[in-house]
C-alpha positions as CSV (number, residue, x, y, z in Angstrom):
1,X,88.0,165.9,79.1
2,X,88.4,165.9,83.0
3,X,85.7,165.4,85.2
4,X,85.3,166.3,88.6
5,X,83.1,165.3,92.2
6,X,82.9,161.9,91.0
7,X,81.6,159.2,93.4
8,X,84.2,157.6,95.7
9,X,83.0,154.4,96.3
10,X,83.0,153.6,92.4
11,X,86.6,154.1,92.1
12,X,88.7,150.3,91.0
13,X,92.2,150.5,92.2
14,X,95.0,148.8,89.4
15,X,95.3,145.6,89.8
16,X,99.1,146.3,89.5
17,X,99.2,148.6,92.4
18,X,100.8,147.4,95.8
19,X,98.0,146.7,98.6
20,X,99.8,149.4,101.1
21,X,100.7,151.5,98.5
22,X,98.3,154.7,98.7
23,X,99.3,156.1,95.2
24,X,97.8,154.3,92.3
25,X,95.8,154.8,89.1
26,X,92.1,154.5,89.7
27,X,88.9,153.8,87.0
28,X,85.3,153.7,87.2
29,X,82.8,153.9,84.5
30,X,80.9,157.4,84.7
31,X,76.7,157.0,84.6
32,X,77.1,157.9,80.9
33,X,79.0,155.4,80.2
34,X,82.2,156.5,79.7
35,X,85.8,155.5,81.9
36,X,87.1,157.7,84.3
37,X,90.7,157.3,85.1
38,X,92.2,158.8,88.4
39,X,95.0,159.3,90.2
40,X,94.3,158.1,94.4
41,X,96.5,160.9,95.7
42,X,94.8,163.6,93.5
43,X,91.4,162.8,93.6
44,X,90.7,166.7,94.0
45,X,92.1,167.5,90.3
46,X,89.6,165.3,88.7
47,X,89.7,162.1,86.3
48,X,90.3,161.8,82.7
49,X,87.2,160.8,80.8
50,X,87.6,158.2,77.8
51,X,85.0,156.6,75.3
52,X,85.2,153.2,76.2
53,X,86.9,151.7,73.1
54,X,89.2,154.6,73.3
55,X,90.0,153.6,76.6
56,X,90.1,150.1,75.0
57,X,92.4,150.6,72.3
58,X,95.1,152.4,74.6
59,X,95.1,149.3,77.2
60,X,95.3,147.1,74.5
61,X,98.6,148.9,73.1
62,X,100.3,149.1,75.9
63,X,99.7,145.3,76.5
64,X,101.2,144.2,73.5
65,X,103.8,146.9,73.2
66,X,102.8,149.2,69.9
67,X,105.3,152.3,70.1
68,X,103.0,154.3,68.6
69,X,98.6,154.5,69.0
70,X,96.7,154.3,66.2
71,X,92.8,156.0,65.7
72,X,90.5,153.5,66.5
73,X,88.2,152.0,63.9
């Protein structure tokens, strides 16, 4: 789901993003509690929306390198 107009001064920036560098993936958690996950440079196209332990379960398999995502549990 993408979701739009969401509110600028809740957007995170990576933590593995340069300081100076303008481009980076945002996040924020929505009012419904859900993530948000943006791109800084295209703000206008909206932000993917993830359950959190959806959310959860991608981050953690990229962390430790999975080729492949399994459901969640």
């Amino acid at each position: 789901m993408i979701r739009h107009s969401l509110p600028t001064h809740r957007w995170h920036k990576s933590s593995y993003s340069e300081a100076q560098n303008a481009g980076c993936i945002e996040m924020q958690a929505t009012e419904d509690r859900l993530v948000a996950i943006g791109d800084s440079k295209a703000r206008p196209r909206g932000a993917f929306v993830f359950a959190p332990r959806a959310w959860a379960t991608f981050v953690h398999s990229i962390r430790i390198g999975e080729d492949t995502l399994q459901p969640a549990r």
